[in-house]
Backbone as XML, in Angstrom:
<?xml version="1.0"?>
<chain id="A" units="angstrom">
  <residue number="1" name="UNK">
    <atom name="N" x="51.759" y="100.073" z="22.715"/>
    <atom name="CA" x="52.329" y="99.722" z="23.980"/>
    <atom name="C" x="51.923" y="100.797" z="24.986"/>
  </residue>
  <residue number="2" name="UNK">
    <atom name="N" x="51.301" y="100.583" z="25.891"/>
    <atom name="CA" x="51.086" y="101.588" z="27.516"/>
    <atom name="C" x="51.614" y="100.966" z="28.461"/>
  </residue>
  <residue number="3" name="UNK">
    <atom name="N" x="51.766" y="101.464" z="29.226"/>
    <atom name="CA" x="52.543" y="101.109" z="30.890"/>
    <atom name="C" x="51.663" y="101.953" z="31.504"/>
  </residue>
  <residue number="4" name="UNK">
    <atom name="N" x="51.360" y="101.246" z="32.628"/>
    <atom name="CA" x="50.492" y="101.684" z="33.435"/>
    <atom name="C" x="51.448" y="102.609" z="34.615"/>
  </residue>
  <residue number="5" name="UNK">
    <atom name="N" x="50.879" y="104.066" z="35.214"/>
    <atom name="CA" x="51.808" y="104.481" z="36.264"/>
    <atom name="C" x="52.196" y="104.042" z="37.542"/>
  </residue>
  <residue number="6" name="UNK">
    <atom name="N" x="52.758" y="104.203" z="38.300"/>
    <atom name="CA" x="52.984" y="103.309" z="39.485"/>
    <atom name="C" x="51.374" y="103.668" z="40.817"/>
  </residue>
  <residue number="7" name="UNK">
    <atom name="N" x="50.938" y="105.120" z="40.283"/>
    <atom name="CA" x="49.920" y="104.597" z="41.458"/>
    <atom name="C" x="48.597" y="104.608" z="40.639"/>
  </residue>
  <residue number="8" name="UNK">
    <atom name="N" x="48.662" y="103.788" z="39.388"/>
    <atom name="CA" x="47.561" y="103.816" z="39.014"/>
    <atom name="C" x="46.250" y="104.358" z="38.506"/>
  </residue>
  <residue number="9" name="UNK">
    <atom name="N" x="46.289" y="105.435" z="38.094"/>
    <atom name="CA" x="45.591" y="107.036" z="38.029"/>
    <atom name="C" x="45.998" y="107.971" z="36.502"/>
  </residue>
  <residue number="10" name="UNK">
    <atom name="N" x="47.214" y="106.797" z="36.185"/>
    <atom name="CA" x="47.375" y="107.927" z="34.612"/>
    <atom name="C" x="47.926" y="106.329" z="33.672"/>
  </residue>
  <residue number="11" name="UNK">
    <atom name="N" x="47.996" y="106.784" z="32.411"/>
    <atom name="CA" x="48.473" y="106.799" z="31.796"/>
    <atom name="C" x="50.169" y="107.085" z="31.413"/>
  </residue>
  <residue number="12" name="UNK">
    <atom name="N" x="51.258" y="106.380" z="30.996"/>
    <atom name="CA" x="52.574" y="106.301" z="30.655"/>
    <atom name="C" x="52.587" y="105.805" z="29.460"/>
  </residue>
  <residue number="13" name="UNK">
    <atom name="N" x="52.624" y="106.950" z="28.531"/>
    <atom name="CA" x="52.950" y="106.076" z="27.002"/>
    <atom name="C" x="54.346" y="106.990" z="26.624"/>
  </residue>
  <residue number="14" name="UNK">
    <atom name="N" x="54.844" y="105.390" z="26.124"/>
    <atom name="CA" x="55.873" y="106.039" z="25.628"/>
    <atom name="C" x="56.511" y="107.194" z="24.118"/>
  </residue>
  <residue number="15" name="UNK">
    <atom name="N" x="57.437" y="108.353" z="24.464"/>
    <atom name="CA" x="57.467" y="109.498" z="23.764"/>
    <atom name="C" x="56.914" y="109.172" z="22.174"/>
  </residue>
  <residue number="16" name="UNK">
    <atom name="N" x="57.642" y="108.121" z="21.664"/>
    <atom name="CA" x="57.182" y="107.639" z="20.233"/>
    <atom name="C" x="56.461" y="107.633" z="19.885"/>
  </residue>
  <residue number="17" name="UNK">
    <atom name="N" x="55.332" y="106.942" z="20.951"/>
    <atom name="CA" x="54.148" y="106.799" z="20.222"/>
    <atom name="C" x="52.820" y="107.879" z="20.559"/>
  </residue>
  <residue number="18" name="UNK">
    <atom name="N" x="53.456" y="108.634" z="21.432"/>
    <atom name="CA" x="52.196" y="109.121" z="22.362"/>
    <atom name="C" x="51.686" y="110.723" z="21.480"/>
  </residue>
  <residue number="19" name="UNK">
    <atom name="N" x="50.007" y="110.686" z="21.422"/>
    <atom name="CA" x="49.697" y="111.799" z="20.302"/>
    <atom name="C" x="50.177" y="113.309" z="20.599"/>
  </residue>
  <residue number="20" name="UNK">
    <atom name="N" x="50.323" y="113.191" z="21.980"/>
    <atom name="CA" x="51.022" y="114.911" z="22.226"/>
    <atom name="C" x="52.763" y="114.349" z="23.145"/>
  </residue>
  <residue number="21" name="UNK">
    <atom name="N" x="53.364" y="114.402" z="23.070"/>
    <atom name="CA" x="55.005" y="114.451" z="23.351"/>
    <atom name="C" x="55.382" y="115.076" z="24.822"/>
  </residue>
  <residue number="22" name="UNK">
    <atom name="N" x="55.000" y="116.633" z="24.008"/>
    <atom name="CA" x="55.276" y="117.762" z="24.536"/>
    <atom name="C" x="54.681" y="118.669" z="25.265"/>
  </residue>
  <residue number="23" name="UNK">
    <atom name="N" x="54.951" y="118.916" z="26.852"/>
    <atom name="CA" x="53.774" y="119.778" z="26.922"/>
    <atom name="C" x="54.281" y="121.082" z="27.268"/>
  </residue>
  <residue number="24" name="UNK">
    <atom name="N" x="54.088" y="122.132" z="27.077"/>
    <atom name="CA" x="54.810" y="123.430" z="27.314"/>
    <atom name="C" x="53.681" y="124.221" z="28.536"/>
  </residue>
  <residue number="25" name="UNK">
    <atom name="N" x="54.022" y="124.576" z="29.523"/>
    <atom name="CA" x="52.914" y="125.378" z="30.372"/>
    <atom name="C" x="53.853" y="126.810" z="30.691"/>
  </residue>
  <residue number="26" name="UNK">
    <atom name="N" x="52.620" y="127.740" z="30.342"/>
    <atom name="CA" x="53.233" y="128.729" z="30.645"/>
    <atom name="C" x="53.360" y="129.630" z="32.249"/>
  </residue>
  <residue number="27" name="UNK">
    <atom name="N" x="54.203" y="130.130" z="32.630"/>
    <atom name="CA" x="53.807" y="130.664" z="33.614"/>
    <atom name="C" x="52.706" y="132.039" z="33.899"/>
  </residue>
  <residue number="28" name="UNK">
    <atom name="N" x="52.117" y="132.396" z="35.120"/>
    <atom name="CA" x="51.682" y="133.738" z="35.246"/>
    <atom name="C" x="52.287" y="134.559" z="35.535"/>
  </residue>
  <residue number="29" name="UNK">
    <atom name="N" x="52.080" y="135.692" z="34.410"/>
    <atom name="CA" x="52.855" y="137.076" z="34.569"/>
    <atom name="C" x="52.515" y="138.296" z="35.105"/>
  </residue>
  <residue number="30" name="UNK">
    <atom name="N" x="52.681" y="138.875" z="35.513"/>
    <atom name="CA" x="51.889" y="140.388" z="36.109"/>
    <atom name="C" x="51.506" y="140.988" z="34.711"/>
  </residue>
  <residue number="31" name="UNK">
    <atom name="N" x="52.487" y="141.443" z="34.232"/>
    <atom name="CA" x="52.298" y="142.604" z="33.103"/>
    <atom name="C" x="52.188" y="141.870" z="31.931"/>
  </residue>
  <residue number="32" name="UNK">
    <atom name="N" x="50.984" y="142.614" z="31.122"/>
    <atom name="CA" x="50.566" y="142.120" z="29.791"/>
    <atom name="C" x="52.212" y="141.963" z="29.067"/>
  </residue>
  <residue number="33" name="UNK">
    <atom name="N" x="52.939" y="142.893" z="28.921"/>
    <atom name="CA" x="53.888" y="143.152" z="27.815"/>
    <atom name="C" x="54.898" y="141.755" z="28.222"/>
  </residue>
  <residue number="34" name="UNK">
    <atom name="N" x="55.325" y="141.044" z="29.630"/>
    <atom name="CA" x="55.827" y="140.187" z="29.883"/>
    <atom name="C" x="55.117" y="138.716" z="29.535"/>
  </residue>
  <residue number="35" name="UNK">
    <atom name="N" x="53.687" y="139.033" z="29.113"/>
    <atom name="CA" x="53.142" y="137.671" z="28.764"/>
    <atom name="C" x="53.230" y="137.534" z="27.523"/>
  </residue>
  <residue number="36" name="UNK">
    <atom name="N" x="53.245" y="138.604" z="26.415"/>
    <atom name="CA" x="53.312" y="138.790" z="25.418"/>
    <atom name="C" x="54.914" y="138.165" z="24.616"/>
  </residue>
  <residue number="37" name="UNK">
    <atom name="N" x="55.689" y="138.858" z="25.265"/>
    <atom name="CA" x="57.595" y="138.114" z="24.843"/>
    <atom name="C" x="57.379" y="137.203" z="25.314"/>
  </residue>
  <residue number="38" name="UNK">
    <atom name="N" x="56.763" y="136.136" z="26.225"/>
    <atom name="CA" x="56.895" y="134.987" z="27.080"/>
    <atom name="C" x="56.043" y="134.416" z="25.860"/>
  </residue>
  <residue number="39" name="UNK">
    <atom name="N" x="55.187" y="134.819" z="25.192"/>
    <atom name="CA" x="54.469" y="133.997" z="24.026"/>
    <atom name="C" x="55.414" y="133.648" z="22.911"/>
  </residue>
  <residue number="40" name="UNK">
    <atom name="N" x="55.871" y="134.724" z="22.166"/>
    <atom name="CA" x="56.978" y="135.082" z="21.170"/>
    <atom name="C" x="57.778" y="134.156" z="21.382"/>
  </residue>
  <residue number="41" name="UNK">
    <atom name="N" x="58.374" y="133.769" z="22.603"/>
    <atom name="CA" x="59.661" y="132.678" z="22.884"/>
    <atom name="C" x="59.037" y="131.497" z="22.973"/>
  </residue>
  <residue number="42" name="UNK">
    <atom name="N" x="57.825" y="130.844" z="23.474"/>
    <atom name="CA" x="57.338" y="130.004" z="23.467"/>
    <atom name="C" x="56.626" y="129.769" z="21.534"/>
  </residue>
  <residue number="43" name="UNK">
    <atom name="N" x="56.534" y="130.285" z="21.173"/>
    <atom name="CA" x="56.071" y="130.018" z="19.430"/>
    <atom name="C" x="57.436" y="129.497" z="19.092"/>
  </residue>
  <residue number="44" name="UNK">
    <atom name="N" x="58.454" y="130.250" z="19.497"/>
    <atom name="CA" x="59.534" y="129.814" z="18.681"/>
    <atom name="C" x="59.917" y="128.500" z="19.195"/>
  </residue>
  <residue number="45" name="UNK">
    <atom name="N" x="59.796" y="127.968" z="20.457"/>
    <atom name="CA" x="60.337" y="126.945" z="20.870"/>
    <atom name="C" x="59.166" y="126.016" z="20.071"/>
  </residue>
  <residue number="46" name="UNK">
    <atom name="N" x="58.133" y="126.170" z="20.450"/>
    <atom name="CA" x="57.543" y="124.948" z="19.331"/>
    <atom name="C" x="57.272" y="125.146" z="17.933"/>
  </residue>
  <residue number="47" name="UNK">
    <atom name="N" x="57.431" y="126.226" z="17.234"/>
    <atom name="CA" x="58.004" y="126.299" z="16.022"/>
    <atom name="C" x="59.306" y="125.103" z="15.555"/>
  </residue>
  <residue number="48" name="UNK">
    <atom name="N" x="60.200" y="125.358" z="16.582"/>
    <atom name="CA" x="61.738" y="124.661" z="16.381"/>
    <atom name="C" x="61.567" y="122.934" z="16.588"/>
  </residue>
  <residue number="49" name="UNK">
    <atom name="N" x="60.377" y="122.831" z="17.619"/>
    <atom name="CA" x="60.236" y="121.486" z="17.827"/>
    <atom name="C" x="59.634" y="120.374" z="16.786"/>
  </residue>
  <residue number="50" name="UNK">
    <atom name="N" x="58.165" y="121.510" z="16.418"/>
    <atom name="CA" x="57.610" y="120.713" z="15.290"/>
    <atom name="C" x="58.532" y="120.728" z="13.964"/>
  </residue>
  <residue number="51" name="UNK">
    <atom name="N" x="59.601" y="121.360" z="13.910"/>
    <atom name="CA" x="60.476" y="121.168" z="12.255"/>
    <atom name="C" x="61.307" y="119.824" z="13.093"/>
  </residue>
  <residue number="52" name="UNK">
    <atom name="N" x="61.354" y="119.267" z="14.007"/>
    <atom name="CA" x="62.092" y="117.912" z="14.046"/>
    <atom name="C" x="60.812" y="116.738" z="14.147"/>
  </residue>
  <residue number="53" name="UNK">
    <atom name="N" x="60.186" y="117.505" z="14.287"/>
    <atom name="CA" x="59.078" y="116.112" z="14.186"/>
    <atom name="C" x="58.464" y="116.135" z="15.700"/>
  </residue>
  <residue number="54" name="UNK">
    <atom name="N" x="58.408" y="116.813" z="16.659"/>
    <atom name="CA" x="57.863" y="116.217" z="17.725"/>
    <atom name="C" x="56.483" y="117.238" z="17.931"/>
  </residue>
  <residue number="55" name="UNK">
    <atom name="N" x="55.188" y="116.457" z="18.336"/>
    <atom name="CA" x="54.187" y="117.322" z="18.763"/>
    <atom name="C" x="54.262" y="117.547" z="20.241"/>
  </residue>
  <residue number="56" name="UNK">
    <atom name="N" x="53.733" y="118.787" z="19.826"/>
    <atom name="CA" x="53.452" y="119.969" z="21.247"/>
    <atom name="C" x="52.224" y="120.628" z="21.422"/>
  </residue>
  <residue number="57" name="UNK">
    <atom name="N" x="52.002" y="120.686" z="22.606"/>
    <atom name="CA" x="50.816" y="121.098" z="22.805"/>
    <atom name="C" x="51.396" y="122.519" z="24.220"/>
  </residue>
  <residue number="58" name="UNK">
    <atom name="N" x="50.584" y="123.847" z="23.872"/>
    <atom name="CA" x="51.157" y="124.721" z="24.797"/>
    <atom name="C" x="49.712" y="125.082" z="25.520"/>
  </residue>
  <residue number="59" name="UNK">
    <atom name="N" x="49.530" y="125.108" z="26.901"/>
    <atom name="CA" x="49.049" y="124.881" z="27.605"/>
    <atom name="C" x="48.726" y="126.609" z="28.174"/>
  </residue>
  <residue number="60" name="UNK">
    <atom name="N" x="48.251" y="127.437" z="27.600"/>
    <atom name="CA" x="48.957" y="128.969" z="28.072"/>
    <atom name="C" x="47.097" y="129.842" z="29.238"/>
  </residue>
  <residue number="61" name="UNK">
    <atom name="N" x="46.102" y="128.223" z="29.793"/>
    <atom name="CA" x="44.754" y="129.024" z="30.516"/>
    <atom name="C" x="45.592" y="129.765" z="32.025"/>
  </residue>
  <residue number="62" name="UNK">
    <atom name="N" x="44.435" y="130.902" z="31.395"/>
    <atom name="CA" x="44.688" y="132.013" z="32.959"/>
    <atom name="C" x="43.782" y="131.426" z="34.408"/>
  </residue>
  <residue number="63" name="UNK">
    <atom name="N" x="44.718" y="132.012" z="35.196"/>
    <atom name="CA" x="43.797" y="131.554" z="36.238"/>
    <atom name="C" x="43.264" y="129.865" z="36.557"/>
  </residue>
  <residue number="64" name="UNK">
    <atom name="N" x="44.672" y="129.047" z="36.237"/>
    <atom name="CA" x="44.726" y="127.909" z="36.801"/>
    <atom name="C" x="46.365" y="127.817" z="37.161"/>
  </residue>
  <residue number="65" name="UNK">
    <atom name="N" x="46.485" y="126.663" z="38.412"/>
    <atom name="CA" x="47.705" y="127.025" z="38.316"/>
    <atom name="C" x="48.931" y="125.930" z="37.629"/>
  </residue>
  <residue number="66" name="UNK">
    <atom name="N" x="50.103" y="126.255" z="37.295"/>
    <atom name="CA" x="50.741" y="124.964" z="36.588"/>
    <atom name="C" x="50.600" y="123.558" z="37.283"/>
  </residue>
  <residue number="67" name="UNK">
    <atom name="N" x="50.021" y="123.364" z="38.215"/>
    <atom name="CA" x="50.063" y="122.072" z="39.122"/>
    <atom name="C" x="48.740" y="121.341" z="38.724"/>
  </residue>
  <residue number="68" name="UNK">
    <atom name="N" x="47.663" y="122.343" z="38.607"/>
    <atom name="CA" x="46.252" y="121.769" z="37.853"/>
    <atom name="C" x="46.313" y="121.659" z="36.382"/>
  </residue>
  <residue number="69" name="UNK">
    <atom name="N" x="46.901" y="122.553" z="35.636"/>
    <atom name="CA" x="47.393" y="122.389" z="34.211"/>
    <atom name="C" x="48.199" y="120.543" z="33.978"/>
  </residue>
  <residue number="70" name="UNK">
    <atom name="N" x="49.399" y="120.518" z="34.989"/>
    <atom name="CA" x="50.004" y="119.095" z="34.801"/>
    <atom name="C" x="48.875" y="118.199" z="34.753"/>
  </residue>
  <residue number="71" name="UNK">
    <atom name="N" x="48.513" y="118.430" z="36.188"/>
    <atom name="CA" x="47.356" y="117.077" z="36.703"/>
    <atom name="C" x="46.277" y="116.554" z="35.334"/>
  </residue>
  <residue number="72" name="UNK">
    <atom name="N" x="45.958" y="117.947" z="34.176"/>
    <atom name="CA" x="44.787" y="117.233" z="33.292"/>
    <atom name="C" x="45.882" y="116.761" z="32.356"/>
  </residue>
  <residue number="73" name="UNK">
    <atom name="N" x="46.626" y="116.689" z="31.821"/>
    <atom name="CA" x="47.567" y="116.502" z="31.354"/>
    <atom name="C" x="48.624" y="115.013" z="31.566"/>
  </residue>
  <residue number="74" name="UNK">
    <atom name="N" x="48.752" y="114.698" z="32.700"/>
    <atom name="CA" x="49.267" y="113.906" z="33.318"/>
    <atom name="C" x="48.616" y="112.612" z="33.256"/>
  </residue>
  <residue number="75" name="UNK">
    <atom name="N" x="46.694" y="112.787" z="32.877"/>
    <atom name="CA" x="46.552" y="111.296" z="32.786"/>
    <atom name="C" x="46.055" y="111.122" z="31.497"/>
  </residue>
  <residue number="76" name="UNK">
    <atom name="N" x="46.290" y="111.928" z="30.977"/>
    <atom name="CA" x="46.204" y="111.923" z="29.087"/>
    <atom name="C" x="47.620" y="111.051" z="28.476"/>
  </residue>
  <residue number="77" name="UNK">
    <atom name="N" x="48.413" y="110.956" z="29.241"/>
    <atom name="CA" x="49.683" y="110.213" z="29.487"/>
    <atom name="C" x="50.820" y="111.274" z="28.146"/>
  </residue>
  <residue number="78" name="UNK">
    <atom name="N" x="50.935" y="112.517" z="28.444"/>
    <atom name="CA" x="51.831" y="113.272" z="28.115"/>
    <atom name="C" x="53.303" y="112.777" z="28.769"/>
  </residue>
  <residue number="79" name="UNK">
    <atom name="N" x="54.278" y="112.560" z="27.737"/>
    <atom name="CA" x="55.482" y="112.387" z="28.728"/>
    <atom name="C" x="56.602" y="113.032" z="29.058"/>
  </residue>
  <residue number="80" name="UNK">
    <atom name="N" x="56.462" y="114.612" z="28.465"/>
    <atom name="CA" x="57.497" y="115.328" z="29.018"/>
    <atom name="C" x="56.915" y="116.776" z="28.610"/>
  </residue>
  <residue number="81" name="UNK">
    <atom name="N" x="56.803" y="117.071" z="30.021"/>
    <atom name="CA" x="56.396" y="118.706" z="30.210"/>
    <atom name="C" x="57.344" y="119.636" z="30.608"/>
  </residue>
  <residue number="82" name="UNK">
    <atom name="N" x="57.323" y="121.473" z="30.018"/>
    <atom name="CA" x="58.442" y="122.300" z="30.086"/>
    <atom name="C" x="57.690" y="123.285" z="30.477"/>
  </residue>
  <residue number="83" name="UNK">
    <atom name="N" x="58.208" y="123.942" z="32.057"/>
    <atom name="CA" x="57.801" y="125.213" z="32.400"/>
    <atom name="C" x="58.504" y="126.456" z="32.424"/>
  </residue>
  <residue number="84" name="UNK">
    <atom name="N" x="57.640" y="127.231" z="31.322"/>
    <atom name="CA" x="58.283" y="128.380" z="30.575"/>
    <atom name="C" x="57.944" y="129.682" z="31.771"/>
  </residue>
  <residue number="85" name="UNK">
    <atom name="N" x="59.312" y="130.445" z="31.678"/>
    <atom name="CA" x="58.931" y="131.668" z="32.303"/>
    <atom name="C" x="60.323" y="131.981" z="33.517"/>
  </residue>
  <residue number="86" name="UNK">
    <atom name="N" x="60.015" y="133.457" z="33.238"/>
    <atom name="CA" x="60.979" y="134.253" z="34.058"/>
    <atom name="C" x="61.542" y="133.154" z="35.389"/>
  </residue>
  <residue number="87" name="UNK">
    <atom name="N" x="62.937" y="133.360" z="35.743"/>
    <atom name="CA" x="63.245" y="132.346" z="36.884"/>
    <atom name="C" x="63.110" y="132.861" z="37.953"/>
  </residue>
  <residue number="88" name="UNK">
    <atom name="N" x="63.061" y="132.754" z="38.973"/>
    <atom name="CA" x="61.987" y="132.649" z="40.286"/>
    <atom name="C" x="63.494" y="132.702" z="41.261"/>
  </residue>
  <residue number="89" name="UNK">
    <atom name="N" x="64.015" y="133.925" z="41.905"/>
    <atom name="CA" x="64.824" y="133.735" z="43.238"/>
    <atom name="C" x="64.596" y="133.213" z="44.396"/>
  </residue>
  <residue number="90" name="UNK">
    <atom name="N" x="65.295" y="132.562" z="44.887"/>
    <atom name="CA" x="64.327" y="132.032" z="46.382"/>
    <atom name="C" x="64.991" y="132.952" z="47.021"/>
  </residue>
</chain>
């Protein structure tokens, strides 16, 4: 089963059936040692995911930004993406 998206340009498959689930993107960090624990927590989260059964795919290239990371992603018809990383004050 696919569903097509509303403007036509991706892919919508649903979570069940679709070969990656999950998509994890990481954020950019200044300091090596903050990308490093930001890895550590991200293993464990898809460590924890794949013991229930769901695939993940972690998304962690430098020097793109999470908005171009979604976009290749987005028409591969991934259906639920998680952006990891320190929270951001406005």
């Amino acid at each position: 089963m696919i569903a097509v998206h509303g403007d036509n340009r991706s892919l919508v498959i649903p979570p069940r059936v679709a070969k990656t689930q999950v998509l994890v993107v990481t954020q950019r960090l200044r300091s090596v040692e903050e990308s490093q624990n930001l890895l550590v927590q991200v293993e464990s989260l898809v460590s924890r995911l794949s013991l229930v059964g769901v695939h993940v795919v972690v998304d962690t290239r430098d020097g793109v930004s999470p908005a171009w990371k979604y976009n290749g992603w987005i028409v591969s018809g991934v259906p639920l993406y998680l952006e990891v990383g320190p929270e951001i004050a406005a």
